[in-house]
N, C-alpha and C positions, 0 to 999 in steps of 0.2 A: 653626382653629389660628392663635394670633398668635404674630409672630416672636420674643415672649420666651418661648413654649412650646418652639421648639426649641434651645432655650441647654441644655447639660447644667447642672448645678446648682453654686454652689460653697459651700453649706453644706446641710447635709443633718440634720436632728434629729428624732432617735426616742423617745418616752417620758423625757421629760428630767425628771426628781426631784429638786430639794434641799430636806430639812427643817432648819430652825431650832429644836433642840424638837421639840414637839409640833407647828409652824406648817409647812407644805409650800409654802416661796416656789414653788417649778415643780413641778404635778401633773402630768406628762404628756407635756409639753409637744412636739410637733409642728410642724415649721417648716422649709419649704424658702425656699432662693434662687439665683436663677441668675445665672448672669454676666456679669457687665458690668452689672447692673442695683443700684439701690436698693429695699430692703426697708423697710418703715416700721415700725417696733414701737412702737403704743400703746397707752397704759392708765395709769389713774390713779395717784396716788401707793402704791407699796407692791405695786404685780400684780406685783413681780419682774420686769421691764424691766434693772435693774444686774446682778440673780443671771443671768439668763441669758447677759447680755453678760462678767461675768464669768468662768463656767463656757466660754463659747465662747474667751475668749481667755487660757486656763489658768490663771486668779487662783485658780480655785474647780474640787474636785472633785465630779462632781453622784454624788449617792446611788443613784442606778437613771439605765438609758436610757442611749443613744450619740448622739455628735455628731462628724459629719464636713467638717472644713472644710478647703477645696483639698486635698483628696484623701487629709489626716491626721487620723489618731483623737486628738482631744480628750486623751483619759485615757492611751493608750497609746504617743503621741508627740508629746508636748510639746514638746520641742527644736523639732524638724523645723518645726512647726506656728507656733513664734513667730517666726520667719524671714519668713515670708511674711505673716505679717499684722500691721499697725497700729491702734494702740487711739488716740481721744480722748477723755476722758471729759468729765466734767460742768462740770470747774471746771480750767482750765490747771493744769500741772503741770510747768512749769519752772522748773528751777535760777535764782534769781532773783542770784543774785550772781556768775553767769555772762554773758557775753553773749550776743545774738542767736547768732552765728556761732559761738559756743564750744558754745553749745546742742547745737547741730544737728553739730558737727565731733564732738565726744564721743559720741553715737551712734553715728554713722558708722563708729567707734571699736569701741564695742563692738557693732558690728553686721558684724565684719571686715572693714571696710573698708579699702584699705591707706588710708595717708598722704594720696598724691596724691588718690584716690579720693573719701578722706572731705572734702578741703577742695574739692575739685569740688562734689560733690553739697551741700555746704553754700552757696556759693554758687551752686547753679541753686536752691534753696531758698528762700532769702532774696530772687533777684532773682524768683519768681513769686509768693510771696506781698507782696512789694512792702513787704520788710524791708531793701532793701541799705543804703539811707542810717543806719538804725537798727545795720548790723550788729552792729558796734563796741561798743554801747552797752548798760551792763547790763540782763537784762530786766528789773530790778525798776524800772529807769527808763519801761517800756513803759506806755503806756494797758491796758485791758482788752480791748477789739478788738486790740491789736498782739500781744498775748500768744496769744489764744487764733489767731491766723493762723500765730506761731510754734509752737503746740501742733502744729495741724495740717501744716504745714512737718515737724514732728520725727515724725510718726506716719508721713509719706512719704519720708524718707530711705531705708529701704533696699525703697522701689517693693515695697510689700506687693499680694498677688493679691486679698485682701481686709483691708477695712478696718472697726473699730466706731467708728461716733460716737453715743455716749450724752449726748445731751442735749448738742449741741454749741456751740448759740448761748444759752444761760441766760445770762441779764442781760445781754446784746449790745443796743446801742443799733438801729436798725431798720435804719440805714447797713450799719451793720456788719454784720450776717444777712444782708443780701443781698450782701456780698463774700464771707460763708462760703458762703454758698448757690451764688453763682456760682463758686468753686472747688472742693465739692463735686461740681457736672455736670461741671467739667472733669477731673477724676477718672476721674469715669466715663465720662466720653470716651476717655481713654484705655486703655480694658478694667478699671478697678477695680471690685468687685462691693461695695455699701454696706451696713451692716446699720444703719439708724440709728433710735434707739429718741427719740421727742421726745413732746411735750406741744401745741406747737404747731399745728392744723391744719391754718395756711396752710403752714406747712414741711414737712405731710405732706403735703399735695395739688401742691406745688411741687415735691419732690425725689424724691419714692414712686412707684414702677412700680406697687407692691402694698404692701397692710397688714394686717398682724397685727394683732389685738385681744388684751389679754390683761386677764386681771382674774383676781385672788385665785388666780393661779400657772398658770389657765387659756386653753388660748384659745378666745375664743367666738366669731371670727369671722376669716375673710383672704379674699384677691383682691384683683381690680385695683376702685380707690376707686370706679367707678362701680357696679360691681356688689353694692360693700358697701351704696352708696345704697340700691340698689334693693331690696336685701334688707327693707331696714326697713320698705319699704312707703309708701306714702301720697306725696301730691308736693305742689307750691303751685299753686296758677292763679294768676295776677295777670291783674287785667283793668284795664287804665285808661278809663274812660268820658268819653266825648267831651267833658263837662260835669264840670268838678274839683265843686263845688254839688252831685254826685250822689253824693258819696264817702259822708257818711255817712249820707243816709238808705237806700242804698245797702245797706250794711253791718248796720244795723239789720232791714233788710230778710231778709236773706238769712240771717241769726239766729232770722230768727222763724221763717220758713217752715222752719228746721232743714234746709238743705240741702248745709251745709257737713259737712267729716270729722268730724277728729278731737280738732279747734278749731272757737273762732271766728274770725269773718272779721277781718282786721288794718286799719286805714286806713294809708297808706303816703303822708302830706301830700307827700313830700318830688319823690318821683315822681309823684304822682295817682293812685297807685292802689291798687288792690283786692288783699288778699293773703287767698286762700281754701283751707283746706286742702280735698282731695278725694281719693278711696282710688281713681277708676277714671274711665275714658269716660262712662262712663254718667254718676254723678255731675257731671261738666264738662256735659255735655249740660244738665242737670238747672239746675245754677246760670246759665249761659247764656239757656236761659229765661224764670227767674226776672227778669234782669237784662231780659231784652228785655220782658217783660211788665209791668213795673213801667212802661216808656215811656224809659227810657236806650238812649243808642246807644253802643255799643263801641268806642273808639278804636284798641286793641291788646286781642290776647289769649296772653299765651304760659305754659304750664307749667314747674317747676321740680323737680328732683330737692330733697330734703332737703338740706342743707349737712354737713359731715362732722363738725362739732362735734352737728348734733344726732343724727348715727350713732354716734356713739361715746359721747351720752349714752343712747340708747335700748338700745345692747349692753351696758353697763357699771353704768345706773346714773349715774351720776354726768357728772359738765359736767369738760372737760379745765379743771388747773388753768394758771395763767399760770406759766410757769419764772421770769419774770423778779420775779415776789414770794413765792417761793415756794422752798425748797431740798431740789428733788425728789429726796430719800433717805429710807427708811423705816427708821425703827431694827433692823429684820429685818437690810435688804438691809447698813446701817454697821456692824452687829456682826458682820459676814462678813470687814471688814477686817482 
């Protein structure tokens, strides 16, 4: 048992259903999270990624199925439930002819805050996401990194037990992702439990405890990332041979004799080495041979899990697409608005 097995849970989804139509954005759908942790929700354009984050943070009522988050039914109390939780969504959604501090103080506002209250927490807001010089200043004057740190500044005003970021860093220059990235863990440092649905790999494998897979309203896979690797099967060898001149006759080699998986062998100029897919031991054994029998000596030899871009093309079908050239909404999930 790992110590995120014994966290009670703070959203709990049972048979979750919404039809568009004829079209069923969430078949089913089944999905735990516990707390104080991050949840990664991936899947291509259109699995229903927005509907469910919807449906969890009472935009949307699902058709069939329950969903329990911090200890309030979804459908049966809504009030109660938006209190405690914070949404980000895809694309900033601040009052733009407001300012930073007016943002975040009018929330506060209609979040019952008193007076004193709300101009506190507006200014602990501003001064962590490293908006105080900005406060003053309307957001429409903001960059798009400044905005979207005010986004998430305003979805933490009134200290939600959880939190959705759907698609948080789209079109975020790399600077920038890595300051949302790094105030996301701090988040969850402080006991907040994430639900956060992206495209990104490295922002899954960087922020995610565990991940969901979802495709065409499904899910077809979750755990923690290593185990989804492993699920898929098959791993790399990389072998660098003592003599770079051994790369690709090498290669050619080990093609003919068919000793390789589920590929051919890669040249890897960059490193000198050998990239060979292989399903088991035995196989590694097999290619190893190969290699020492042709008259090469082996510099290094180490295995590799699959990368979680090619896990999530082998679950899905499909290669995740990029957020930042792409405007991941499926006209399903935008006529829900």
């Amino acid at each position: 048992m790992t110590l995120n097995d014994t966290k009670p849970h703070a959203v709990t989804v049972r048979g979750l259903v919404k039809h568009y139509g004829e079209t069923r954005a969430l078949d089913g759908v089944d999905l735990e999270v516990r707390e104080g942790t991050v949840m990664g929700v991936l899947g291509p354009n259109g699995a229903g990624k927005t509907t469910l984050v919807r449906i969890l943070s009472t935009l949307l009522l699902p058709d069939a199925g329950q969903a329990v988050v911090a200890g309030y039914d979804v459908v049966r109390q809504p009030r109660k439930l938006r209190r405690v939780i914070g949404l980000t969504g895809q694309y900033a959604s601040v009052d733009e002819k407001l300012s930073g501090w007016e943002n975040l103080y009018l929330i506060g506002r209609l979040l019952d805050l008193s007076r004193k209250k709300a101009r506190a927490r507006a200014d602990e807001m501003l001064e962590r996401f490293s908006l105080t010089e900005a406060a003053r200043r309307p957001a429409r004057t903001y960059s798009g990194g400044m905005r979207r740190r005010l986004d998430l500044a305003a979805s933490m005003i009134g200290r939600p037990a959880v939190l959705y970021l759907d698609e948080p860093t789209t079109g975020l220059d790399p600077r920038t992702r890595n300051e949302v990235w790094d105030e996301v863990r701090a988040m969850v440092g402080d006991g907040v439990t994430v639900l956060l649905t992206t495209q990104y790999m490295e922002e899954a494998e960087q922020l995610a405890s565990e991940l969901t897979v979802i495709d065409r309203g499904k899910v077809v896979a979750g755990g923690a990332i290593e185990e989804l690797k492993a699920k898929v099967g098959g791993r790399t060898l990389r072998v660098r041979p003592a003599d770079p001149l051994q790369l690709h006759p090498l290669a050619r080699k080990l093609d003919e004799l068919g000793v390789t998986g589920l590929g051919t062998t890669t040249v890897d100029t960059e490193t000198g080495s050998l990239l060979v897919p292989i399903l088991g031991d035995e196989q590694l054994t097999t290619v190893v041979g190969a290699i020492t029998a042709h008259g090469a000596t082996i510099s290094s030899l180490t295995t590799e899990l699959p990368s979680l871009d090619e896990v999530f093309l082998a679950l899905t079908g499909h290669r995740a697409s990029a957020p930042q050239d792409t405007r991941p909404a499926d006209s399903l999930e935008e006529a829900a608005v």
